[in-house]
Every structure is written in structure tokens, then in C-alpha cells.
C-alpha positions as CSV (number, residue, x, y, z in Angstrom):
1,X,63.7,107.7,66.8
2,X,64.7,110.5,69.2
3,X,67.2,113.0,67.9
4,X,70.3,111.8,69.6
5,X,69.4,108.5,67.7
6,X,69.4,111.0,64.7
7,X,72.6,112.1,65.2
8,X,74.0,108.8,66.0
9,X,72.6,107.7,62.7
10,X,74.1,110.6,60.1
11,X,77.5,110.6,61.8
12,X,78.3,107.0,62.1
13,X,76.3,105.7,59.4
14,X,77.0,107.8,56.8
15,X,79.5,111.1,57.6
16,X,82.0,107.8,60.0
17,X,80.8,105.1,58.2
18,X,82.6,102.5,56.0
19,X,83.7,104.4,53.1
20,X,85.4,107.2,55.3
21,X,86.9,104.9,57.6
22,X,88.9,102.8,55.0
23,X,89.5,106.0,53.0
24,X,91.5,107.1,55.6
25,X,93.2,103.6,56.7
26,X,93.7,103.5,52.7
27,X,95.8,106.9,52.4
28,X,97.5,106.3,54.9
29,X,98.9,103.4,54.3
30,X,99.3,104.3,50.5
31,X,101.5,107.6,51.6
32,X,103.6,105.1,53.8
33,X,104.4,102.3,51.0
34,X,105.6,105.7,48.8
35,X,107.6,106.8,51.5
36,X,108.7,103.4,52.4
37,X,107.4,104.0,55.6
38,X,109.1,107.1,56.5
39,X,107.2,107.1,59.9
40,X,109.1,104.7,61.0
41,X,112.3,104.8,59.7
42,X,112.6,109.0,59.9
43,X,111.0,108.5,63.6
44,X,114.5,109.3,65.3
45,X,115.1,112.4,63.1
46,X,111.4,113.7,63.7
47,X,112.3,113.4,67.4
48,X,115.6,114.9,67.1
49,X,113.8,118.2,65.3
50,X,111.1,118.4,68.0
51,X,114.2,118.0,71.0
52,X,116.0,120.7,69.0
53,X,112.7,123.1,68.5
54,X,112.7,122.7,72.4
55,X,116.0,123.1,73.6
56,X,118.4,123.4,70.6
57,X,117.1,127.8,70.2
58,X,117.0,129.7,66.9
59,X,119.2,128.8,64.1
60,X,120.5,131.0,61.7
61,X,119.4,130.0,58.6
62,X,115.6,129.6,60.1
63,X,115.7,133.1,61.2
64,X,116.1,134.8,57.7
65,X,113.6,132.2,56.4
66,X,110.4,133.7,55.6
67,X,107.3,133.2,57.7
68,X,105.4,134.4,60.1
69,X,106.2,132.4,63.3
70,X,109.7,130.4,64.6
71,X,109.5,126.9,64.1
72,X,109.1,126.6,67.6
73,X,106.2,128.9,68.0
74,X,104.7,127.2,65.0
75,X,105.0,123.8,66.6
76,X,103.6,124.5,69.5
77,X,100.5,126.4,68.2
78,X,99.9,123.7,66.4
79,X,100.6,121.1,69.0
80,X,98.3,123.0,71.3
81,X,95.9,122.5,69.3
82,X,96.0,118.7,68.9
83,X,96.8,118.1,72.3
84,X,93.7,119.5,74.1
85,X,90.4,118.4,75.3
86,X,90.1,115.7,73.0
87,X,92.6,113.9,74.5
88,X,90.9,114.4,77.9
89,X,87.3,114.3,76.8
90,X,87.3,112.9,73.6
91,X,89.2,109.7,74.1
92,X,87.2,109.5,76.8
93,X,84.0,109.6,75.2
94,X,85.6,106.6,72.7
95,X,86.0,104.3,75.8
96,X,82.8,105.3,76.8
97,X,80.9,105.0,73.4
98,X,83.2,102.1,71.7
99,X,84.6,100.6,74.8
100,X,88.3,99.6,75.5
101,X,88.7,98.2,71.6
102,X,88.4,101.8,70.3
103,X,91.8,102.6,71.4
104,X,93.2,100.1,69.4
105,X,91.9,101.2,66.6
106,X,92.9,105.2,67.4
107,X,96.1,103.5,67.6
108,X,96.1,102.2,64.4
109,X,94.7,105.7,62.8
110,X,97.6,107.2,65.1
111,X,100.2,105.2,63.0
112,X,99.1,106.2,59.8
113,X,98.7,110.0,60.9
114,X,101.8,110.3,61.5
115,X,102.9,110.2,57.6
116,X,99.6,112.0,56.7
117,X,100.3,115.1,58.8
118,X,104.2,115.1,58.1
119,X,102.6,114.8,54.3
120,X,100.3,117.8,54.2
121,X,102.7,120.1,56.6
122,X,106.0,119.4,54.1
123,X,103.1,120.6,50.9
124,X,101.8,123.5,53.1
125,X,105.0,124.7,53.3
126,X,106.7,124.1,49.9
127,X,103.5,125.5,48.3
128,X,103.0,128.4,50.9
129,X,102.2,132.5,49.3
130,X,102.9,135.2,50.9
131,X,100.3,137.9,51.5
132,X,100.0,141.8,50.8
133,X,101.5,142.5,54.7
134,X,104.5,140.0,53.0
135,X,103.8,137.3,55.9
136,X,103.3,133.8,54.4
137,X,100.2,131.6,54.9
138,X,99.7,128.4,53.1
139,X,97.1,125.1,54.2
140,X,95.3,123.0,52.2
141,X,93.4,125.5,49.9
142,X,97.0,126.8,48.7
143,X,98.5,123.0,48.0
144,X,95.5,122.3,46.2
145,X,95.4,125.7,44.2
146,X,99.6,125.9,43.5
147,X,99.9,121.8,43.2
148,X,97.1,120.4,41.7
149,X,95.8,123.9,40.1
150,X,99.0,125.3,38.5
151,X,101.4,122.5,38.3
152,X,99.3,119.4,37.7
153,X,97.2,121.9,35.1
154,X,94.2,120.6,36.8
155,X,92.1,123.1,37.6
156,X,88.5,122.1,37.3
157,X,89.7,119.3,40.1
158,X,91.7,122.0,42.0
159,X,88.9,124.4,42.4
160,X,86.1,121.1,42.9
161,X,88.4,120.0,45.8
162,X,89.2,123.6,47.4
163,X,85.5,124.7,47.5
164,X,84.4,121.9,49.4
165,X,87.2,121.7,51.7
166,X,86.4,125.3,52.4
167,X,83.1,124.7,53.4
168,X,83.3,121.5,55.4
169,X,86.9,123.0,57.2
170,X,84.6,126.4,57.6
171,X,82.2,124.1,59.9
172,X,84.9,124.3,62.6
173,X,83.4,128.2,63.3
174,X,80.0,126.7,64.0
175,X,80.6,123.8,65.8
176,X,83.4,123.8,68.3
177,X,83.8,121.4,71.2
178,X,86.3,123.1,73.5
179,X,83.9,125.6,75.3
180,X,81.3,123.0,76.1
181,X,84.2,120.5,77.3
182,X,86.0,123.5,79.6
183,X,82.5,123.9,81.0
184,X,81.9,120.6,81.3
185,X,84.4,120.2,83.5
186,X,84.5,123.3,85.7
187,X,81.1,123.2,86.6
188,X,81.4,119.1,87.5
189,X,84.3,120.5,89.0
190,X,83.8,123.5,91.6
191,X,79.2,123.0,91.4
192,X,79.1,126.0,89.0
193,X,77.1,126.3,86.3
194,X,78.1,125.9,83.0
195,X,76.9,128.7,81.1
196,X,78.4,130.9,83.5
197,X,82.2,129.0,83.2
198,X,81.4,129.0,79.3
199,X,81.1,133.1,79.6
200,X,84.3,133.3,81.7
201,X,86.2,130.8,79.4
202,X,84.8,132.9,75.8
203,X,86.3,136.5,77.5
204,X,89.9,134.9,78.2
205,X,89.8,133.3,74.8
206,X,88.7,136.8,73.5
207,X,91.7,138.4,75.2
208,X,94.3,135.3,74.1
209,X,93.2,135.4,70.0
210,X,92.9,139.6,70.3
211,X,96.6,139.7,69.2
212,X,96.2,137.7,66.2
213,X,98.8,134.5,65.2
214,X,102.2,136.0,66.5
215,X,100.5,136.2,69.8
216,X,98.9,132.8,70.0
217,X,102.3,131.5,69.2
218,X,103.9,133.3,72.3
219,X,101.0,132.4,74.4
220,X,101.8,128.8,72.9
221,X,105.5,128.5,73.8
222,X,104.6,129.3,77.4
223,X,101.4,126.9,78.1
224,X,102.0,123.9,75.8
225,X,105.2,122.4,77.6
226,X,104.1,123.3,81.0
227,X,100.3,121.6,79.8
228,X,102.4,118.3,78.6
229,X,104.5,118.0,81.8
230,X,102.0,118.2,84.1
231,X,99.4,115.6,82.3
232,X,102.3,113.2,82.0
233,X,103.5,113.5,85.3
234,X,100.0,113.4,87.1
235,X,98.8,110.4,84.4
236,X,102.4,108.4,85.1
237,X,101.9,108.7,88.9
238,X,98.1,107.2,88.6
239,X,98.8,104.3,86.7
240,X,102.6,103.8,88.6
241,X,100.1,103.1,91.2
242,X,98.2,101.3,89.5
243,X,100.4,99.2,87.7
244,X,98.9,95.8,88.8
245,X,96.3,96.8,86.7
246,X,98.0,97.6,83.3
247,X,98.2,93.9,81.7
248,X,94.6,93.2,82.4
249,X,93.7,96.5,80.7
250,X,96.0,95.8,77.8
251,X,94.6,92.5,76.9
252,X,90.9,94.1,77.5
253,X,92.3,96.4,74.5
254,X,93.7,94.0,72.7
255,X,91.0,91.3,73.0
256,X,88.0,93.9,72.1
257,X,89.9,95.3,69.1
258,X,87.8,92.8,66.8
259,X,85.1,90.6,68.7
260,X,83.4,94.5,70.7
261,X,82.6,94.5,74.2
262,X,79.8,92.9,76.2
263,X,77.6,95.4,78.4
264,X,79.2,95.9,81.9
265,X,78.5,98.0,85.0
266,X,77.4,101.4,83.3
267,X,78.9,100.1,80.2
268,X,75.9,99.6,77.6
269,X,78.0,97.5,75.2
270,X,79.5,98.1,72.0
271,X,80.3,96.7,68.8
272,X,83.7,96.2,66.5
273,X,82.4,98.4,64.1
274,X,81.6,101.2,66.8
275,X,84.8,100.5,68.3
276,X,86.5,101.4,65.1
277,X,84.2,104.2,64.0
278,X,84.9,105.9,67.9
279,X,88.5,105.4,67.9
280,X,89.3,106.2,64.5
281,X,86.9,109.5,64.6
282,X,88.6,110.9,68.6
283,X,91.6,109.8,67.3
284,X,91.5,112.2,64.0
285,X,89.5,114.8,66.3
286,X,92.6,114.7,68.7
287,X,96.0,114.3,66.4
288,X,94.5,115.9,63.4
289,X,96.0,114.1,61.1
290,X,94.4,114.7,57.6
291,X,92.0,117.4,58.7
292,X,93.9,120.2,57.1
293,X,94.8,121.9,60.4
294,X,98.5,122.0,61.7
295,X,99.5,122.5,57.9
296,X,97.5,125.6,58.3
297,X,100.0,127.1,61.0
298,X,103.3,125.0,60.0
299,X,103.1,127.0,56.8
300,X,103.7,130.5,58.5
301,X,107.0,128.6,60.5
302,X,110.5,130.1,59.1
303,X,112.3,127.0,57.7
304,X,114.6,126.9,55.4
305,X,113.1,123.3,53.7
306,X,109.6,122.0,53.6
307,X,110.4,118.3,55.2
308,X,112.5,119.8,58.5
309,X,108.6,121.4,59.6
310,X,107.0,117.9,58.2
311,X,108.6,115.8,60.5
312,X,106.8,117.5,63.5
313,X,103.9,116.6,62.1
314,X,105.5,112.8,62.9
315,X,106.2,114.2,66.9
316,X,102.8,116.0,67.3
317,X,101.3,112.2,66.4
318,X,103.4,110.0,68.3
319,X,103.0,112.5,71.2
320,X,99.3,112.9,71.1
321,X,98.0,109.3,70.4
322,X,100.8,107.3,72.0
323,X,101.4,109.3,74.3
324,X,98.4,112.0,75.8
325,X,96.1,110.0,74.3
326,X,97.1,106.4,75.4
327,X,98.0,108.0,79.5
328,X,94.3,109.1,79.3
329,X,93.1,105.6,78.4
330,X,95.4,104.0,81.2
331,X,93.8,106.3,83.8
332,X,90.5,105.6,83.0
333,X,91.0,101.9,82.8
334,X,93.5,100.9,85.9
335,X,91.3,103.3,87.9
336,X,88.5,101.1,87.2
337,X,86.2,103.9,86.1
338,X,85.7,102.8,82.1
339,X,82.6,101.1,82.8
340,X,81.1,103.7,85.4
341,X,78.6,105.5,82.7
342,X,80.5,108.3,83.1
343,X,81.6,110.0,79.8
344,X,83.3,113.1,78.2
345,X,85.7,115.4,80.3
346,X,83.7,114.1,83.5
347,X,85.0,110.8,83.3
348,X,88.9,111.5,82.8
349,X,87.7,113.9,86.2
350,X,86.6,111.2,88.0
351,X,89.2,108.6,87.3
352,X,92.2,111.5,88.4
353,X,89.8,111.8,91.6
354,X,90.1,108.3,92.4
355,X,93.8,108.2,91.7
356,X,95.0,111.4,92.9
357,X,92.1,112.9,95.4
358,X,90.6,115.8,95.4
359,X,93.1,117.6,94.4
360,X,94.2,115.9,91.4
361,X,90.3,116.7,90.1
362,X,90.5,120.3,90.5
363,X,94.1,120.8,89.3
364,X,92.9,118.8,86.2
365,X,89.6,120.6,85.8
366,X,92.1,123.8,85.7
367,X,94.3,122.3,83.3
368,X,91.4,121.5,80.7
369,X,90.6,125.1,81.1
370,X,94.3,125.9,79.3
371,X,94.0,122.9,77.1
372,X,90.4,124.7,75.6
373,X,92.5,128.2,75.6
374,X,95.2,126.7,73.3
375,X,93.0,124.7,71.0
376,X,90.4,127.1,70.4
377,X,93.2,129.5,69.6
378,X,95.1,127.7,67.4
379,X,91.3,126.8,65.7
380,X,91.2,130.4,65.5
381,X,94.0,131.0,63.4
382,X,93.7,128.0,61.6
383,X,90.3,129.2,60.4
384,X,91.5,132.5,59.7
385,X,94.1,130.6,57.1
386,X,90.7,129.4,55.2
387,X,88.9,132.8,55.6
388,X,92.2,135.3,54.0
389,X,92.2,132.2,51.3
390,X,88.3,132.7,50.1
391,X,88.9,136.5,50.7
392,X,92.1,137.0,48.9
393,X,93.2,140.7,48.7
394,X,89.8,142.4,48.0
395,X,88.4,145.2,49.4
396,X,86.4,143.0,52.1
397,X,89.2,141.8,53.7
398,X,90.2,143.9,56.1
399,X,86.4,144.0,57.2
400,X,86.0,139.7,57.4
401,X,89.1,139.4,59.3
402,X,87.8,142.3,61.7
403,X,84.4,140.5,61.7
404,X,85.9,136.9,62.4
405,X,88.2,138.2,65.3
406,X,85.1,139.1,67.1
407,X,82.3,137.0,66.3
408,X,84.8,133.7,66.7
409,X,83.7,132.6,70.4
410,X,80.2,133.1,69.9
411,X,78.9,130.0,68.3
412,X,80.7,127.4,71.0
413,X,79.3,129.4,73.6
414,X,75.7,129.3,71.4
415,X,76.4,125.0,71.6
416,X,76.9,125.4,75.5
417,X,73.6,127.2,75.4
418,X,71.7,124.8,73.0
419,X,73.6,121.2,75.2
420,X,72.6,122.6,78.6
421,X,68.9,123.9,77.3
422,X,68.5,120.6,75.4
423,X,69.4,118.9,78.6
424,X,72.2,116.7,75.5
425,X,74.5,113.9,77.0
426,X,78.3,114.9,76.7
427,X,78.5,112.1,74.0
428,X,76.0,113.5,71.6
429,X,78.0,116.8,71.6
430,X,80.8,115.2,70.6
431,X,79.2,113.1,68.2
432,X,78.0,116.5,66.5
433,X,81.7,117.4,66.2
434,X,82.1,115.0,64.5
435,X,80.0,115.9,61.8
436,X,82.0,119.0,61.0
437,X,85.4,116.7,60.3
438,X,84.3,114.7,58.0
439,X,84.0,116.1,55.2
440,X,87.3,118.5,54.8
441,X,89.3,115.1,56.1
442,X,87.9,113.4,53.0
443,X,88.7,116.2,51.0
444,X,92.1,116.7,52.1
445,X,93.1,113.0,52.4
446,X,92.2,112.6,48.7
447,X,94.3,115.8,47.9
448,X,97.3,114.7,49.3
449,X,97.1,111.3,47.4
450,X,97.2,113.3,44.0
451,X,100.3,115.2,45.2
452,X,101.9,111.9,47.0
453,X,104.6,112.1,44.1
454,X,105.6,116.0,45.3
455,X,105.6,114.9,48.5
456,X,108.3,112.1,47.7
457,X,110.0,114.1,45.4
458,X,110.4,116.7,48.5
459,X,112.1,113.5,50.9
460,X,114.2,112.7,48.3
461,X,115.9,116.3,47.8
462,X,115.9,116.7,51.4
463,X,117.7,113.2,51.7
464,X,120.1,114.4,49.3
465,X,120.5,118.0,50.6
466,X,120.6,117.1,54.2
467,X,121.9,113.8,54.5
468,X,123.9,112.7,51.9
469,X,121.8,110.1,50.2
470,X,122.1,110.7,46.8
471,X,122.9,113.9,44.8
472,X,121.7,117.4,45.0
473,X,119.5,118.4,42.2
474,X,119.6,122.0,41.8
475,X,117.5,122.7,39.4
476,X,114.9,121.2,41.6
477,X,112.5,123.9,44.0
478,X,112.6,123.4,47.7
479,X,109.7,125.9,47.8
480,X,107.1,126.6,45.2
481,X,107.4,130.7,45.1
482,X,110.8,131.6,43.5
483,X,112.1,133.9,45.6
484,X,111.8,131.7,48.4
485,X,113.3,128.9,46.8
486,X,116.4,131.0,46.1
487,X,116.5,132.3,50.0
488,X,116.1,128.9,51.0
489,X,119.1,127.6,48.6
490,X,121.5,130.1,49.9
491,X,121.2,128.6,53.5
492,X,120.6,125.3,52.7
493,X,123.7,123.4,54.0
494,X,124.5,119.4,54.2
495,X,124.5,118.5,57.6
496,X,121.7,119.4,60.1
């Protein structure tokens, strides 16, 4: 065998293969009997928060909360990082790889994500520490430590759980898909080459992480929206046109789902079980559900209770799979260009050429380039999270963040340099991301089944405190330090 078939091999046999997949189906749907499907039925408040993170500004209570960023800068860090090239070149790569079924099933991982992520973003926050500098950091690693460590008084599990997570999450600083993808599409783009767009793209990101978190989540206020908009606008207008297209590309999904797809045009074929595998493992890659991520940056948000940042872990979901993700699958689909043997970033290109023009290709191609600066940001800070966690307050630290900041780019400019050497498809680079999610997803998925009953416990007071269902325990802790707890229970009101 070659070593693409290699790679195929360890990724989707073993690191995507059955266990993984219904581990994560499993947990999911375990954390949504608990909550009694709180996905669902807590949709329209999780919609109501992320309208009123938009347009509603800063409320008093969440300014004298402590943390690092405003909810709204927190939000859209961390929903600039899940809504980035893997909604452009990753589900792409599914359709390519698994065919139309896959995005059935990255529907179906979609609508279990959405009560995973609100799950580990409510823990990262109740359990959240604050640091030496006073500025509050919490993430996986922390809910394990505090939660399972401390209060569950099981600490040989605890510290089994949060070394591992550490080094599978730490993965993400080796291999890191956004450069290759922004290059990918520039040079396809404007016939340049791709190591030198890859240099370009490393010295903005350079300039864009060189202000630490508080900048990213400026820089994230300002891009994210305007990213969103435009994406939407220019996807709804393709398949408007389109639109004689749209129930012969649903049933395609639909009727793939279980039986695979047959080998057409540039299409070599593909599976169920490869149709699962590829949509469940873009659609993790792009909402980031489970991976330990977004809790990573929702924990430095000022909120004055753990559940009111959870549910935009509900929004980020819904808007990345149903939404980004799904317009990205229409494109391809009603343009006709799913079975072309195109794949990656260059096929999402091609199908906005052939709706939009020229110009619809090269305003895209630009628009990837500030998806890649938002995601490998927020990757950036989510990694430093991880790194102060290992570090703690020792002498080192100041040295490893130092060292971190400035040697972050280099390794997904190294991949660029390995792909383009190599002469590697666009799928096989995205297969090898793969390989550094599975692991800390696994991890963190089994984590936040052990603390499922915290997590409840957390809906209920919130329930109680917020909206009047049931009564107000007050002995109970909205937040796992004490001296936020009491801060948070002076401003805790009612009614939202």
C-alpha cells in the first residue's frame, strides 16, 4: 500500500472507526435524555442569547463578572473558529470522500453537538480559575481537575483523563489545516504559488495573535459577522438560482444516508460506512462539538451564570452545521459540481464560479483567507488555554507562553511545505487532521458523561434562578471558585 492508503487506513479504521463514531452518537444522545433534550426545547432561548450578544450591548451584571473577554467577544472568537475553512473545505472534502450521504450524517452529529458543546462550555465556565494576572481561564483540563479531581474525589481518573487530553488537544500545534486550505485556495485562485500565499497568510496571522486573547476577540467582533453575512448572502443567491435543483439534491442526501453512493463522473464511489465516518469526522472538525475547544475561550467570557454562555454553544452548532455547513453542501450540489473530482477548498471555488462568475471565485478565495485568520487565531488561544494549564505558575511560564506566541505558525506552514513537496491530494491533508481530533474528543466526550449530573444540576438552578421553574437553592454554587459564586449571586436576578 502507498502511504495515502496508510493514512486512510489509521484514521478511518482505527482513530474514525466504529468505536469513536458511536461513542460520540452515544454521548450525545445520553446528555440529551438527561437534559430532556434541552437542544430542542431551550433552542429559542439559545437564539434569543446569541440575538442579544449581537444587538442587545453590554449588560450590567456581565460587566462586573469576572473574565477575560465580553460575552460577545467570547462568542465570536469562538464562533470564528468553528465557522472557517472547514465549512468551506472540509465539508467539501466529505461530499467528495463520502459522497452526498455524509451530510446526513454531519447532520445527525450536528444535532447532538449542539447539547455537547452547550455541556462542556456551561462546565468550563462554572469550574473556571483565575490566574496570577487575576484573568480567568478554564477548558477541559480545569473541569476535569475541579469536577472530577476535587469534587468527585477521583483523582487517579482525573489526572488519567487530563494527560491524555493534553496531549492529543496539544496535536492541534502540529497539525493545523487552515494554512494549507488558505493556500489552497489563493493559489487555485489568482495562479500563485502556494508556499508563497502560505508565507503571506503565516505573517498576518503573526500580526493578528501578537496581541494575545483580548485582541483576537476585538479582531473577532469585527470579521466574524461581516464573514457570516457575506457566505450566506452569496450561498442563498447560488442556490435561489438554483432552486430547481434543491429536491433532487435533497433526496440524493436522503437516499445515500444508508445504502452509499455508486461511482459517478469524477465521483469514485463511496460506502455507508465512509459516508458516516466523513460526515461525522468534518462535521466535528467544523462545529467542534466535544473537542474541547470553544469551552476553552467561553470560560474567559464575563457571565454572571454558567448556562447563559452554554447556550451559544447550541447557536454556534445550529449556525455552523445547519446553516454554513449545509449552504456549502447546497452549492456544491445544485451547481452540479459534487461529482467533478474536484475536492477541498477548490471545489467550494469552483461551484461559487459556476454560480456566481469570476467574481464570486475570487471574492470567495478572499473570504477563506479571513475564515483561516479567525480559526487559526482562535486555535491559538485555545491552545494556549492547554499550555498555561501544563505550565501552571512556574518559573517557565512566562518563557513557554513567549515561546508559543512565536513558534505557533510555523508548523502549518511546515504541512504546506511537506503537501506541496509530497505532491499530497487535498483529501489526504485533511484526513491527517483528522488524526489529531480524535483522541482529545474521546477524552473529553467521556469527561463530560462523568460530570452529566453537574451539568443538570447547573439547568436546573438556572431554570429556577432565571425562569421561575422551581425554587432557588442558595446554598447551591453557580460557580466552582467562591468568590465568584458570591459576585455572581449578588447580580443574579429572576428575569433575563
Amino acid at each position: 500500500m502507498t502511504i495515502v492508503d496508510w493514512i486512510n487506513v489509521i484514521v478511518y479504521d482505527y482513530m474514525w472507526g466504529t468505536p469513536l463514531v458511536v461513542f460520540v452518537l452515544g454521548a450525545g444522545l445520553y446528555l440529551s435524555i438527561r437534559t430532556g433534550f434541552f437542544q430542542l426545547c431551550g433552542f429559542r432561548m439559545a437564539m434569543k442569547r446569541a440575538y442579544l450578544n449581537f444587538f442587545g450591548g453590554k449588560k450590567e451584571a456581565e460587566s462586573k463578572s469576572a473574565g477575560v473577554l465580553s460575552s460577545m467577544e467570547a462568542m465570536s472568537t469562538a464562533l470564528g473558529t468553528t465557522i472557517g475553512v472547514g465549512n468551506i473545505g472540509g465539508v467539501a472534502t466529505a461530499l467528495a470522500l463520502g459522497g452526498p450521504g455524509a451530510v446526513f450524517w454531519m447532520w445527525v452529529s450536528g444535532l447532538f453537538g449542539m447539547i455537547v458543546k452547550s455541556a462542556e462550555i456551561t462546565l468550563a465556565v462554572h469550574y473556571r480559575i483565575k490566574d496570577g494576572d487575576q484573568e480567568a481561564y478554564g477548558g477541559p483540563n480545569y473541569y476535569m481537575q475541579k469536577g472530577i479531581g476535587e469534587e468527585m474525589n477521583k483523582k487517579g481518573l482525573y489526572l488519567f483523563l487530563s494527560a491524555l487530553f493534553a496531549i492529543g488537544f496539544s496535536l492541534s500545534y502540529f497539525i493545523n489545516i487552515q494554512t494549507y486550505t488558505v493556500s489552497e485556495a489563493l493559489a487555485s485562485t489568482f495562479d500563485i504559488s502556494m508556499l508563497g500565499s502560505s508565507i503571506v497568510f503565516t505573517i498576518v496571522l503573526y500580526i493578528m495573535i501578537s496581541g494575545g486573547l483580548k485582541s483576537i476577540g476585538k479582531w473577532a467582533t469585527v470579521l466574524v459577522p461581516f464573514m457570516c453575512l457575506f457566505y450566506l448572502f452569496g450561498g442563498l443567491f447560488i442556490v435561489i438560482k438554483n432552486i430547481t435543483m434543491i429536491p433532487e439534491s435533497v433526496a440524493l442526501i436522503f437516499g445515500s444516508a444508508f445504502t452509499g453512493t455508486a461511482a459517478v463522473g469524477g465521483f469514485a464511489g463511496a460506502t455507508m460506512k465512509l459516508a458516516l465516518q466523513t460526515g461525522m469526522a468534518r462535521s466535528v472538525f467544523s462545529n467542534e462539538a466535544g473537542w474541547g475547544t470553544a469551552p476553552m475561550i467561553h470560560a474567559s467570557a464575563r457571565v454572571e451564570h454558567p448556562v447563559k454562555q452554554g447556550m451559544l454553544g447550541i447557536f454556534e452548532v445550529f449556525m455552523d452545521t445547519f446553516v454554513i455547513c449545509t449552504m456549502t453542501c447546497l452549492i456544491i450540489m445544485v451547481t452540479g459540481q459534487w461529482n467533478s473530482g474536484l475536492e477541498g477548498a477548490s471545489l467550494t471555488l469552483s461551484a461559487f464560479e459556476t454560480g456566481l462568475g469570476t467574481f464570486g471565485r475570487i471574492v470567495l478565495a478572499v473570504g477563506i483567507f479571513l475564515f483561516g485568520l479567525t480559526t487559526s487565531s482562535g486555535l491559538y488561544a485555545q491552545i494556549e488555554v492547554v499550555l498555561r494549564y501544563v505550565v501552571g505558575e512556574s518559573k517557565i511560564k512566562k518563557y513557554a507562553l513567549a515561546f508559543y506566541k512565536w513558534t505557533y505558525p510555523l508548523p502549518s506552514l511546515i504541512l504546506v511545505l511537506i503537501a506541496v513537496f509530497n505532491e499530497l491530494p487535498g483529501a489526504t491533508v485533511w484526513i491527517i487532521s483528522d488524526a489529531g481530533v480524535g483522541l482529545p474528543i474521546f477524552i473529553n466526550l467521556l469527561a463530560l458523561v462523568v460530570l452529566a449530573p453537574k451539568f443538570t444540576a447547573l439547568l436546573k438552578d438556572y431554570n429556577a434562578r432565571y425562569l421561575g421553574k422551581g425554587t432557588v437553592d442558595e446554598n447551591f454554587k453557580i460557580f466552582y471558585d467562591e468568590k465568584q459564586d458570591a459576585e455572581a449571586k449578588k447580580t443574579a436576578g429572576r428575569a433575563e
